[in-house]
N, C-alpha and C positions, 0 to 999 in steps of 0.2 A: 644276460638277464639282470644282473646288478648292477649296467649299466641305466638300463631300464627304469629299475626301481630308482637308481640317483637324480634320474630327471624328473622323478614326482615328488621331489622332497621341494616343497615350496616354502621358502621364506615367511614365516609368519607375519614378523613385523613391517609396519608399514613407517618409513622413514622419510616424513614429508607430506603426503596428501592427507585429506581427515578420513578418521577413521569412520568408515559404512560398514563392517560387519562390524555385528553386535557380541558376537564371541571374541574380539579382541578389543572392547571397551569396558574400560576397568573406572569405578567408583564414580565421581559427581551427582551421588545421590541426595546431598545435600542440594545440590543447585536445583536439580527438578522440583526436592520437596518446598525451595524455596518458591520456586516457580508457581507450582499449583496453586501456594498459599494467598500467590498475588492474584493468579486470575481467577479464583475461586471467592475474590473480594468483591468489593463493589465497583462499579463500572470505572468509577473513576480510576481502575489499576489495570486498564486495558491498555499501557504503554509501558514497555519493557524495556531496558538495557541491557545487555551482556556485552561487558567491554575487558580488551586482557591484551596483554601482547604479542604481536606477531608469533603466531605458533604458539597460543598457550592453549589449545585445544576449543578454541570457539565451534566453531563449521562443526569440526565432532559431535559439538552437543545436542546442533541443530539435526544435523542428520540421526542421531538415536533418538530425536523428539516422540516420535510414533509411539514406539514402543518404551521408553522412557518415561512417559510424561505422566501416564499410570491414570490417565482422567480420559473418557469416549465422549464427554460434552464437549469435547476441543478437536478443530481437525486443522493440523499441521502444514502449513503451503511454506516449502521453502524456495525462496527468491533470489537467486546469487546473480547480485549486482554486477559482479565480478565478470558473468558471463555475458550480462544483457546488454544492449546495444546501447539502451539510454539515450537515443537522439530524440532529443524533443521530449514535451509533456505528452503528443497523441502517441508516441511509442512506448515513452515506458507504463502509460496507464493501460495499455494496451497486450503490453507483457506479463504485466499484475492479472488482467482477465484471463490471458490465456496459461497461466502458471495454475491460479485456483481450479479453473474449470477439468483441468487436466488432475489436478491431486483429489478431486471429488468425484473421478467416474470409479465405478468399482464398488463404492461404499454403501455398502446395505442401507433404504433407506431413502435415499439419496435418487430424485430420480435422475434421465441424463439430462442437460443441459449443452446448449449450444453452443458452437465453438464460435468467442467471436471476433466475429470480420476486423479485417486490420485497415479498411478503406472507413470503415463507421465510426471511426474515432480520431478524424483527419479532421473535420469540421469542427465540432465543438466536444474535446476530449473528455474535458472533465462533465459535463453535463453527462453523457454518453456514460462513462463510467458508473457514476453517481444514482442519475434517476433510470439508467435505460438496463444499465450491465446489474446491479448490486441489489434490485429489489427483491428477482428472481431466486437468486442468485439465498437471497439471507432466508426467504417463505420456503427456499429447497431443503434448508438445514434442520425446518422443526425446532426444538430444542437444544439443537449442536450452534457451537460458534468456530468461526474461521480464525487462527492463529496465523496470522501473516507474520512468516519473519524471514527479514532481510538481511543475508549478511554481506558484510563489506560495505556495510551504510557508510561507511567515510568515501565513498564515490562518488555520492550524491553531491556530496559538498565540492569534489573535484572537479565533477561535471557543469554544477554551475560555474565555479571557478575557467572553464572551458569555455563555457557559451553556449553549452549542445542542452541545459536545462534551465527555465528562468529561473531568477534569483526567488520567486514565490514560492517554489515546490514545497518548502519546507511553511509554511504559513497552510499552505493548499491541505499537505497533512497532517499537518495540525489541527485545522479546523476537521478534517475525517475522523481523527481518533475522539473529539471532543462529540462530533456529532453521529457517529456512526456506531448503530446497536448491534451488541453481537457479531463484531470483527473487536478482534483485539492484535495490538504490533509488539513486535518484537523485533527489536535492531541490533545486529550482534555489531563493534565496530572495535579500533583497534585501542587507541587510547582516547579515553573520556574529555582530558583538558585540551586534545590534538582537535577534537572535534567540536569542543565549546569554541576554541578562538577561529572556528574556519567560520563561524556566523550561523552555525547550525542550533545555536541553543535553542531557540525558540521553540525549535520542535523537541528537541532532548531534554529540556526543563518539566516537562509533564510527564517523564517515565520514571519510575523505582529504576534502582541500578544495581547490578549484582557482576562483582570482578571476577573475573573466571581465571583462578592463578594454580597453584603446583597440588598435583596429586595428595593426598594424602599418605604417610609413609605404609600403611599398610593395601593400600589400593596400590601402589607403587610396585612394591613386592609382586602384589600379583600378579602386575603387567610382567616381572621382569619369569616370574615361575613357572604358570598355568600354560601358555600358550607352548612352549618347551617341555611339558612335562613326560610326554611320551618318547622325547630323543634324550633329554641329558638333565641333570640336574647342577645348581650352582652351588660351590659349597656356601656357608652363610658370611665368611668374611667376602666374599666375592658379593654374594647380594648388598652386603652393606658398603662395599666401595663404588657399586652401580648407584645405589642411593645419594653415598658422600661426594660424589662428582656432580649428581642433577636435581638431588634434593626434589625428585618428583616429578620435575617438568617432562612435560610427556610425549616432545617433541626427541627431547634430546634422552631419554628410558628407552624410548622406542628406538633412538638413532644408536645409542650402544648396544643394544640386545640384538638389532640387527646385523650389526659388524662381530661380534659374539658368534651367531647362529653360522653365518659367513666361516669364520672361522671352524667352529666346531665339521662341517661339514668335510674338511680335509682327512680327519682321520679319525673324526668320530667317538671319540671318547664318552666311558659314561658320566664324566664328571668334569667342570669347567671350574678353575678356580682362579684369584686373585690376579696372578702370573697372567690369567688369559685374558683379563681383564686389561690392564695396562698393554697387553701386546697392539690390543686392538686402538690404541687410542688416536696415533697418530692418522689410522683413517679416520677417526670419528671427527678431529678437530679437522681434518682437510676437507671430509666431508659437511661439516658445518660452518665452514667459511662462507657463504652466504647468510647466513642467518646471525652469527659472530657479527659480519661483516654490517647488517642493517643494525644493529644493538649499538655499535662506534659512530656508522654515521649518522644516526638518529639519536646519537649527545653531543652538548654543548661543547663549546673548547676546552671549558671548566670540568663539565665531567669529564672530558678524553682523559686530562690530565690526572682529576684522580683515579680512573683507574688503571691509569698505568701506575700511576705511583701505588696503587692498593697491590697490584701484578706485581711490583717490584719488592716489595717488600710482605709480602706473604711468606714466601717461603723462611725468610725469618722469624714470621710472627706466628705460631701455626694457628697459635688461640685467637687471633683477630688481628688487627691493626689500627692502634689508636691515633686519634685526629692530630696527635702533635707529631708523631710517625712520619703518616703523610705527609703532612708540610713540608716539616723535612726534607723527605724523598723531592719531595716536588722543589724547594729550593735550591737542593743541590742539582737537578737538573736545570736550572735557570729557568723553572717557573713562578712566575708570584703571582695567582690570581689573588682576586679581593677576597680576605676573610669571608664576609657575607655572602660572599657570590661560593666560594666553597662548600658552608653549611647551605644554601640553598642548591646546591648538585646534589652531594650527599642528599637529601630530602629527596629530591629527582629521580636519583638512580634507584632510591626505596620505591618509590611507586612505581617505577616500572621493572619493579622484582629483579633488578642487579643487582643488587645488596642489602646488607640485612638494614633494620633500622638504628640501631645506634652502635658505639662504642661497645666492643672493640669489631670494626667493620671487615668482612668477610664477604666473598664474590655468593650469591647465593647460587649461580650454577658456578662448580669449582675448574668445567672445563672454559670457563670464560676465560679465567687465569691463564690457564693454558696456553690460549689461542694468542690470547693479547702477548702472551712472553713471548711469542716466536714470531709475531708479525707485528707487532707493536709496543717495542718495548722503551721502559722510560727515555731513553737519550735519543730515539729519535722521533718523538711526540712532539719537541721545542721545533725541531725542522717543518713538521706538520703543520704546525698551528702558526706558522710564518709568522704575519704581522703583528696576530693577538701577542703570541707569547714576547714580541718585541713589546708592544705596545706597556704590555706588565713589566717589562723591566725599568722602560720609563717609567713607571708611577712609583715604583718600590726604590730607583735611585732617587725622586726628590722626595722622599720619603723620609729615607735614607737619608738626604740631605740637611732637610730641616728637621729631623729629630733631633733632641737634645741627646749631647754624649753622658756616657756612664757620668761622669763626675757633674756636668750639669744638674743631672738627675739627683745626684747624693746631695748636691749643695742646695736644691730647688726642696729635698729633702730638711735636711739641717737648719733651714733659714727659720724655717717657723718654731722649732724647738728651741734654737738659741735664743729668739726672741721671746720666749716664752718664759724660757728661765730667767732671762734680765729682768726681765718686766715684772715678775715675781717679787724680784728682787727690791727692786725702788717700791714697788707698791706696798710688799710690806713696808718697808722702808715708814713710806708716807703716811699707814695709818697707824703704824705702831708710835708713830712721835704725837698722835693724840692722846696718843694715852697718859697716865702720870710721868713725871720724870722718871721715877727707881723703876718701874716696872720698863720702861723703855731705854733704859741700862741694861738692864739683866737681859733684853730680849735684842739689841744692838748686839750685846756680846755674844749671844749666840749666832746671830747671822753672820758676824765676824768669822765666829768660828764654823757656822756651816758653809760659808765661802770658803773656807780656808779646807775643809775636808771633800769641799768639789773642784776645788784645785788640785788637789791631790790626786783626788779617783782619775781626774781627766789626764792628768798626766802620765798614771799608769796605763790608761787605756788609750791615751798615745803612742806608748813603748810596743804595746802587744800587737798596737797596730800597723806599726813600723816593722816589728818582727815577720808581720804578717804579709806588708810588703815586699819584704826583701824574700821571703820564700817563695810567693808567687813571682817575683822574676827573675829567681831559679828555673821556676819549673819553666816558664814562655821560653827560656834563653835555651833550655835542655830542648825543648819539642821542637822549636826550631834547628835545632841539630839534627834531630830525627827524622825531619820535614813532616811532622804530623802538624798540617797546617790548623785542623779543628784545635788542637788541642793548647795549638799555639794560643790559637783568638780567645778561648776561654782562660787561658792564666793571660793573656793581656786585659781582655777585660775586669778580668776579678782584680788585679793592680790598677789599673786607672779607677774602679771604684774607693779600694783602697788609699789611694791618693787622694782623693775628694775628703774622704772620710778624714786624715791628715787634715786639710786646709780647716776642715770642719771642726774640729777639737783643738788646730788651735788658734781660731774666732772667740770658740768657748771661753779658751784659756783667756783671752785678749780681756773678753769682758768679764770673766770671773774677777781678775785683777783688780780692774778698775770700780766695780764694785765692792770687793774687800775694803779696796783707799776710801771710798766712803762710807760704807760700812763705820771704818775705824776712825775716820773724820768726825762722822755724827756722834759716835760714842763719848770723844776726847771732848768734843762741842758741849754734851750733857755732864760731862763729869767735871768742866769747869765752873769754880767759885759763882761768876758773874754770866755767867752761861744765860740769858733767856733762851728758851725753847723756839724752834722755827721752822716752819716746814719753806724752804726752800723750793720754787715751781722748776722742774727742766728747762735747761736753757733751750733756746731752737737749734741747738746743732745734736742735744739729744733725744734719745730715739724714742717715739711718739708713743702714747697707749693705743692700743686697739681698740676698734669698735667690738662689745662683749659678742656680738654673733661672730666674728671670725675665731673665737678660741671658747665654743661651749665646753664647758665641763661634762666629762663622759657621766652616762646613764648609769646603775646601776643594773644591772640585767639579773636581778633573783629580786627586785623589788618592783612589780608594775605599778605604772603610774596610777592617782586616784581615779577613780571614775567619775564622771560632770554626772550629778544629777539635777533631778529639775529645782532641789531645795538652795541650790549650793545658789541661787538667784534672789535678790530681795525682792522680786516683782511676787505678787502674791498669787500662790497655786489656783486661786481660783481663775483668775485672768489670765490666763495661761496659754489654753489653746483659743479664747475668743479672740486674742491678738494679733493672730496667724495671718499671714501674707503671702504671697505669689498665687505663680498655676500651677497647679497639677495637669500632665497629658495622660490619656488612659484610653484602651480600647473598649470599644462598643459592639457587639454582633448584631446582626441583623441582616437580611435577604440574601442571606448566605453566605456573609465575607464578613472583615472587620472593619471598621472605621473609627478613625481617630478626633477625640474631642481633647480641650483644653477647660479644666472646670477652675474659676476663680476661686480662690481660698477665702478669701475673707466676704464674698457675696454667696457662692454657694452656685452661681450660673455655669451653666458652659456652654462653647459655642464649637460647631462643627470646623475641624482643619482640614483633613481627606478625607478623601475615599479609599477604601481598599488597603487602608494601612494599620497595622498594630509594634507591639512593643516599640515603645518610643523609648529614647532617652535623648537630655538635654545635656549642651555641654556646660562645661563650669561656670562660664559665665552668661549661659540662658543666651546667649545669640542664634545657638542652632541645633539643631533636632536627628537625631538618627531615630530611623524607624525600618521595619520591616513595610517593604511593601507587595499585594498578592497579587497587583494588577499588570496582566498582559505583558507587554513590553520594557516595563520597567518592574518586574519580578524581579525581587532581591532586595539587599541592604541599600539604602536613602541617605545621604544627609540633606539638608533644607537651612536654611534663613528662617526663623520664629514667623516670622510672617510670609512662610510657602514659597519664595522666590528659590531661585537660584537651588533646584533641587540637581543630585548629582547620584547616580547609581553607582555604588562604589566596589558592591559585591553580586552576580547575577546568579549564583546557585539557589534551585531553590529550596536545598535544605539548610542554608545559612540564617541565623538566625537572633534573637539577642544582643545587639549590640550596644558597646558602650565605649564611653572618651576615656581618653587619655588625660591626664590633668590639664597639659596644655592645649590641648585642642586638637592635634596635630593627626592623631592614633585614634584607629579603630578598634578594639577587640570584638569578636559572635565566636559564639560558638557553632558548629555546623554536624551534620551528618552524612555529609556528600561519599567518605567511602564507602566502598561495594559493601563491606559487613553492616554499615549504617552504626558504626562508630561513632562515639562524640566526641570531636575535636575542638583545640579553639584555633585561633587565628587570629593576628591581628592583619591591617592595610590602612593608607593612607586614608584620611577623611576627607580629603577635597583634590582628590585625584581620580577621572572616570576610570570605569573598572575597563583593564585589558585583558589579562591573562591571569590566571589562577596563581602561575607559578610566580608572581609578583609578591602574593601575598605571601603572609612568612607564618611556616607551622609552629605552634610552640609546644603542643603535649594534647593529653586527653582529659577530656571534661567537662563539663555543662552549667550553664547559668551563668555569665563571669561579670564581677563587678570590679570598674577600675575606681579606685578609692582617690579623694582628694592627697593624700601621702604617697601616691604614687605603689601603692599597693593592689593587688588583687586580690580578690575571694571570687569561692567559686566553687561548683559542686565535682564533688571528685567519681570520675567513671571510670571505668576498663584497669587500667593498671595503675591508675592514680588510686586505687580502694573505694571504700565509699562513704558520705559522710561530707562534709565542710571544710576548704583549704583556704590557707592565708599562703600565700606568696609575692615574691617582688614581680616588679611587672613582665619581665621576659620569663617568670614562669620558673623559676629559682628557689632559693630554700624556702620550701613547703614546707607548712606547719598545719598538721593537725588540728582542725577546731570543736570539729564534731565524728563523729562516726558510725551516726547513723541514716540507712537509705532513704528516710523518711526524709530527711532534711533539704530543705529547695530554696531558691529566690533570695540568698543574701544580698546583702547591703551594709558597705561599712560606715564608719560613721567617718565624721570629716576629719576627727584626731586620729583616725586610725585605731582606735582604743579598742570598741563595740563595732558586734555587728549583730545586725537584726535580720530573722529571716522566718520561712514559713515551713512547720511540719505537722505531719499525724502521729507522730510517736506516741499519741498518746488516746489514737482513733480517729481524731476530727483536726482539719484543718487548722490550725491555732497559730498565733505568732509569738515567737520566743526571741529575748535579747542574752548575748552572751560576750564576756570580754574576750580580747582578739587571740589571747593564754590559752582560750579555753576552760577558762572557772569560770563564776557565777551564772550558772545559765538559769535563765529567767522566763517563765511563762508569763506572758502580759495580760493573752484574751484566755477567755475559759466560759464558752459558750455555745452550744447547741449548731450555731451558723457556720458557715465558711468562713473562714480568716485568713488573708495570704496577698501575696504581692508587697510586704512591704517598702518605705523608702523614706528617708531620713528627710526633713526639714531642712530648708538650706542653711541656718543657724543650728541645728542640732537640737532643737529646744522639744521638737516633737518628732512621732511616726505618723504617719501616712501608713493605711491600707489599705483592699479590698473587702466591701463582707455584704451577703446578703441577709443578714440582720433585719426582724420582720418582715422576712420574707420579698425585702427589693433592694437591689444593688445600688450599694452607695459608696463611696470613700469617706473613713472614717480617720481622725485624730486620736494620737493617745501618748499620753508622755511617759520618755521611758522607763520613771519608776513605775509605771501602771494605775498612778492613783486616780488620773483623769481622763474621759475621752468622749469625743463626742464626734457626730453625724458634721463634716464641713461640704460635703455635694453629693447629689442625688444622681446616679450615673446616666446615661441617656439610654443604657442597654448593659445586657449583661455581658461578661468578660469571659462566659464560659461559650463554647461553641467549637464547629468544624466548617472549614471554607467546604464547599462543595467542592473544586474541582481539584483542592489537593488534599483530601483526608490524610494522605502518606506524613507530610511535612504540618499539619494543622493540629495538633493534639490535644489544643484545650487551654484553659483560664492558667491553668500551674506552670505553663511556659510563656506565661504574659507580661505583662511588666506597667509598671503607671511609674513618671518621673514628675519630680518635682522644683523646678526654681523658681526664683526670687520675681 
C-alpha cells in the first residue's frame, strides 16, 4: 500500500517547460496590470513587446493570459512560432486563421465560425486573410478584441533569414497593426537589441515594451513554500539561500525546488534546511548546463572573459568585485581586452540580467558562479578565446611598448614645474629692475636670498629622496628573494620613479644655481657707484618665456567668476535685442505629426525644412542639424547638412529622443526611454556614423533633457537615481553637481562660458523661464506671465534668450535679455509646439520635451 501512495506523490515543480497550471504560477502582477493599462488605451498601443531571457518566464505569462489578464473585452489567441511550420506567407497567415478560430469556439457570445481551408490562401494569402478571413471574424466579436500573441517572434526574423518567409512580412504586419480595428499583437521575444539588429525594427518600433526579468522576492518565496506546503516545510535560512543563489529567476527557483522535492522524497522529513539545500546543488548546476551553457555562448569574447574573471574572484570578494579587481584577474590570466570594450560587456551582461549594474559587481544568479568555476574557469578561457585573446596581447605589448616609462612620466612631469620656477625667476627678475633703484636692491636681495632658501629645501628633499630610493631597493632585492614577483615590480617601479624624481631636483638644483649667480650679478650691478640700471633681454641659448595660455594661473574655487550681463556692454540697452542675428529651428504641429521650420532672427520669416521632424539642435558651428525624426523608415535620431543633404540616421529607437553636439562635432548625446520599466537614460553615439547596433552606443546614467555645453559640460534633468531637479556635470556624466532640485525644473541650457544656465519651470504654477548660476545661487525669474514660457536657448553670443510663449494667445518665439529688462516678439511660429503624433502617443508627450536651437 505505501508503495502505492509513493507513486502519487508527483513533483510539483516544473523545471524547464512554461508553466500552464495556474496553482503553480507565482506573482507578474505587475506585468498584467501593465498590460491592461496599455490595451485599455488608445488604439495606437495595440502593439506589445514582452522581451527577457531565455527562460525568464515569457511563454508563462502568455499561457496564464486568460485568467490573468483580468479584462473579458480581450480574447487571448496564443501563437507558438516555435511550433508552426512558417513556410511561406500562404502558411503562416493560414496558421494565424486557424489558431484564432480554434481559441473562439466555446466562448459565450461568440457564434461558430468556419475553419479555414488551407488550399484558399495559396492564391492570394494576404488578400484572403485580410478582406475574406478577418471581417467576419472582428463582426463575430461585438465588443471583444482579439489579443494575438506570438511567442518566439525572433523566428520570424530567422525564418526570413532562411528564405521560407519574405523579407516584407514584417512591413506586411505592420501595416495590420497600424490598420487593423480591434486586433491587438503582442510579441513575446528573446532579447530586444538581438531582434532590432536582425532588420525586424520596423515592425517592433511601433510597440510599448515591457522586460519580463526576476520574481519579486516575496512572490519568489512563495514559489519556493506553497506548492510543498502539505509535505515539508523549509526552514527560513534555507528559503533565503534558495533566493541568494537565483535572486528570483524562476527558471532556476523552480529548477532547485525541484531537486529539493527529489530529494526530500527518500526519507521524508518534516523539515528541509540549509544542508539540504547545497546537497542538492551539484544536480542543479549539471542540470542546468544547457541554459549555463547558451548565457556563455551568447557573450562576447569580452564578456566570457569577465566573467570568468567575476567566477574567479568572488569567492574572495564576497561583497562584490570591483572593476580594478577584474582587470586584474583578467591580466594575470593573459587577458587584455580594450578598457572600452570591458565597460561596454559590463553594460551587456546588466541587460541581460548576469549581473548587477555597477560597482562592486556580482553574478546576479550566484549559481552562474558556480557553473562557470567548474566548467569554465579563468585559465582556461585564454585557450578558448584562441586568437582574440592573442590578438589582445598584441595590442597591450605595443602598448606596452610605446608607453612612456615610469621616469619618462616623472620627468614629462617635472619639466613644466622647473620651467615654471625659472621663469618666475627672470621675470621677476625683469620687472622688478623697473622699478626704482633702492627698491630693486632690497627686493634683488631677497630673491637672492629666496634662491638661496630653495636651494636648500631642494637639497633636503634630495636627501629624503635618496633615502627613499635606497629603501625601495631593499625591499625589490628582498621580494626577489622571496620570488614574490608582483611585489618585486612594484618596489621596482616605485625606484625607477624615484630615480626620475632624483634627475628632477637636480635640474632644479642646476637652475636654482644659475639664477642665484644672477640674482647676485644684478644686485652687485645696482649697488655699484656708476652702475646705470639695465634690463638685459635673454640670450638665444636661454630658455624662452611661454606663451600666458600654457601656464594659467589656478582659479580660485570659493570665488565664482562674475556674471556677463547685458550692462557690462556699451552698446545701448535699448538696441539690444533689435540687433539680433541668425536662425532659430523650432517645431511646428499640425495634421498630426511635427514639422520643422527655420525662423530668421532679424526679419522674423520662416521657411519650411522637413517633414515629420522636431527637437532640433544645431552644431557649434551651424553646419549641421540633429533632429528627431517621426517618419517611417527613418524613425529616430537625424543629423543633416543646414541645407537637408547628406541626412544620416544615427539612432532608430523610437523612444530616443533630444539630442545634442558635442563641442566638437563629433558626439551625440539623447536622452531615451527604450528600457522595459521606461526609464530615462542618456546615451551618447557617433554623429556621422549610420546607426547599427544599439550596443555601439555607450550608456552613461539616468536622466532626461541633456544639454552639451560649449565648455564641454553637460546639464540635464536629473531622473531615477540621479534625484530630481537640474545637474551640472563633465561630459561622460562625472562629478554632478546639484543646480536645482526641484521636479518642476526642465529644458536647460548652458550658457557658452559655462557660467548660467537658463531653463523652464512651474514651481511657481505656470510655465516661466528662470536663469540661474552654474553654483546654483542667483536664481532668477525672467517671465512672469499668465502664458506658457519654455523651451529656452542662449543666443549664439550670449547677448540674449530665446524662447517659446503663447503670449496673446499665438505661438511665437520670443527675445529677452538675461537681466530680464528687455524682450520682445523676434518670429511668429507657423504652428504650435504643443501636440501628439498620432501614431505614437507612447514616445509623443508634448511642447515640454521639445526644443528650438539657435545659430549664427
Amino acid at each position: 500500500m505505501s508503495t502505492e501512495n509513493e507513486t502519487m506523490i508527483v513533483n510539483p515543480y516544473i523545471a524547464g517547460s512554461p508553466v500552464k497550471d495556474a496553482a503553480m504560477f507565482f506573482g507578474r502582477e505587475d506585468v498584467y496590470a501593465w498590460l491592461r493599462q496599455h490595451l485599455r488605451g488608445a488604439y495606437q498601443h495595440n502593439a506589445i513587446v514582452l522581451y527577457g531571457e531565455r527562460r525568464s518566464g515569457k511563454t508563462s505569462v502568455l499561457y496564464q493570459m486568460k485568467d490573468k489578464l483580468g479584462d473579458p473585452l480581450y480574447i487571448p489567441v496564443l501563437l507558438d512560432l516555435q511550433g508552426m511550420g512558417l513556410e511561406g506567407i500562404d502558411g503562416f497567415l493560414w496558421e494565424v486563421a486557424r489558431k484564432i478560430v480554434l481559441a473562439l469556439r466555446g466562448i459565450e457570445g461568440i457564434p461558430p465560425l468556419e475553419r479555414p481551408a488551407r488550399q484558399d490562401f495559396e492564391r492570394n494569402p494576404r488578400q484572403q486573410f485580410e478582406d475574406v478571413f478577418l471581417p467576419p471574424v472582428i463582426e463575430a466579436l461585438g465588443q471583444r478584441s482579439l489579443l494575438l500573441m506570438f511567442d518566439e517572434a525572433n523566428r520570424l526574423a530567422e525564418k526570413v533569414q532562411a528564405g521560407d518567409l519574405p523579407p516584407d512580412i514584417f512591413d506586411y504586419l505592420r501595416a495590420l497593426i497600424q490598420q487593423t480595428n480591434r486586433v491587438n499583437f503582442l510579441f513575446s521575444i528573446g532579447n530586444r537589441l538581438e531582434v532590432d539588429s536582425r532588420g525586424s525594427s520596423q515592425l517592433f518600433n511601433l510597440a510599448v515594451y515591457r522586460k519580463i526579468s526576476f520574481l519579486e522576492q516575496d512572490y519568489a518565496e512563495d514559489l519556493i513554500i506553497r506548492p510543498v506546503a502539505s509535505y515539508y516545510r523549509c526552514t527560513r535560512a534555507a528559503i533565503e539561500r534558495i533566493y541568494q543563489l537565483t535572486s528570483g529567476q524562476a527558471y532556476y527557483t523552480q529548477l532547485v525546488c525541484h531537486n529539493l522535492f527529489t530529494r526530500w522524497t527518500k526519507d521524508k522529513p518534516a523539515q528541509l534546511d540549509v544542508a539540504d539545500v547545497e546537497a542538492v546543488l551539484p544536480d542543479v548546476i549539471e542540470q542546468g548546463t544547457p541554459n549555463f551553457q547558451f548565457v556563455w555562448e551568447d557573450s562576447s569574447p569580452v564578456e566570457r572573459a569577465i566573467l570568468a574573471a567575476l567566477a574567479d574572484r568572488a569567492p574572495q570578494y564576497k561583497a562584490g568585485v570591483m572593476r580594478r579587481n577584474l582587470d586584474r584577474a583578467m591580466h594575470q590570466a593573459k587577458l587584455y581586452p580594450a578598457s572600452g570594450d570591458v565597460t561596454s560587456g559590463l553594460r551587456r551582461l546588466f541587460e541581460r540580467d548576469v549581473i548587477n549594474d555597477q560597482e562592486p559587481y556580482l553574478f546576479r544568479v550566484r549559481l552562474m558562479r558556480q557553473w562557470i568555476s567548474k566548467f569554465r574557469r579563468l585559465e582556461w578561457v585564454r585557450e578558448e578565446l584562441g586568437e582574440v585573446a592573442q590578438q589582445w596581447e598584441k595590442i597591450e605589448e605595443q602598448r606596452r611598448a610605446q608607453a612612456p616609462t615610469t621616469g619618462e612620466r616623472a620627468l614629462r612631469w617635472a619639466a613644466p614645474v622647473l620651467a615654471v620656477l625659472l621663469i618666475l625667476v627672470l621675470i621677476g627678475g625683469v620687472i622688478l629692475r623697473q622699478q626704482s633703484t633702492a627698491a630693486l636692491q632690497a627686493a634683488e636681495a631677497r630673491r637672492a636670498t629666496e634662491v638661496a632658501q630653495l636651494i636648500q629645501a631642494n637639497s633636503t628633499q634630495a636627501a629624503q629622496s635618496q633615502a627613499m630610493l635606497n629603501a625601495a631597493s631593499t625591499k625589490a632585492a628582498e621580494a626577489v628573494q622571496r620570488g614574490d614577483d608582483e611585489q618585486a615590480a612594484v618596489a621596482r617601479s616605485t625606484a625607477e620613479a624615484l630615480v626620475a624624481l632624483n634627475q628632477a631636483l637636480a635640474a632644479t638644483a642646476t637652475s636654482a644655481a644659475a639664477a642665484k649667480t644672477t640674482a647676485l650679478a644684478q644686485l652687485a650691478a645696482l649697488t655699484a657707484p656708476t652702475a646705470t640700471p639695465e634690463i638685459v633681454a635673454p640670450s638665444p641659448s636661454d630658455t624662452p618665456l611661454p606663451t600666458p595660455t600654457l601656464t594659467p594661473l589656478p582659479t580660485a574655487t570659493n570665488t565664482p567668476l562674475p556674471t556677463p550681463t547685458a550692462t557690462a556692454t556699451a552698446t545701448p540697452q535699448a538696441s539690444l535685442l533689435t540687433s539680433l542675428q541668425g536662425v532659430i529651428a523650432y517645431p511646428a504641429f499640425g495634421d498630426g505629426t511635427y514639422d520643422l521650420y527655420f525662423g530668421d532672427v532679424s526679419t522674423g520669416q520662416s521657411r519650411f525644412f522637413r517633414r515629420g521632424a522636431s527637437q532640433p539642435a544645431f552644431n557649434a558651428l551651424g553646419t549641421r542639424i540633429a533632429f528627431l525624426s517621426w517618419e517611417g523608415r527613418t524613425r529616430g535620431i537625424m543629423t543633416a547638412s543646414r541645407n537637408g543633404d547628406n541626412e544620416i540616421l544615427i539612432s532608430n529607437a523610437p523612444e530616443d529622443k533630444l539630442p545634442t553636439w558635442s563641442p566638437d562635432g563629433r558626439t551625440i548625446l539623447f536622452f531615451t526611454r527604450r528600457a522595459g520599466d521606461r526609464a530615462s537614460e542618456l546615451y551618447q553615439t557617433q554623429a556621422d556614423a549610420p546607426f547599427t547596433r544599439a550596443e555601439d552606443q555607450r550608456y552613461l546614467g539616468e536622466g532626461e533633457y541633456p544639454g552639451w555645453g560649449a565648455t564641454d559640460q553637460v546639464v540635464f534633468r536629473a531622473k531615477g537615481r540621479t534625484g530630481v531637479g537640474l545637474r551640472l556635470a563633465s561630459a561622460g556624466l562625472n562629478d554632478i553637481v546639484t543646480i536645482t532640485d526641484r521636479d518642476e525644473d526642465t529644458a536647460p541650457a548652458l550658457s557658452s562660458d559655462g557660467q548660467q544656465l537658463v531653463f523652464m519651470s512651474r514651481r511657481d504654477g505656470n510655465w516661466e523661464i528662470y536663469l540661474i548660476n552654474a553654483d546654483g545661487s542667483g536664481l532668477t525669474r525672467l517671465t512672469d506671465d499668465p502664458a506658457q514660457d519654455g523651451l529656452p536657448t542662449w543666443s549664439p553670443d550670449g547677448r540674449a534668450i530665446a524662447y517659446v510663449s503663447n503670449t496673446g494667445g499665438e505661438w511665437a518665439i520670443w527675445a529677452i535679455t538675461p537681466n530680464g529688462r528687455e524682450r520682445r516678439k523676434v518670429i511668429t511660429m507657423a504652428g504650435s509646439p504643443e501636440g501628439r503624433v498620432f501614431f505614437d502617443v507612447a514616445n509623443s508627450t508634448g511642447w515640454t520635451e521639445e526644443r528650438i536651437s539657435w545659430t549664427p
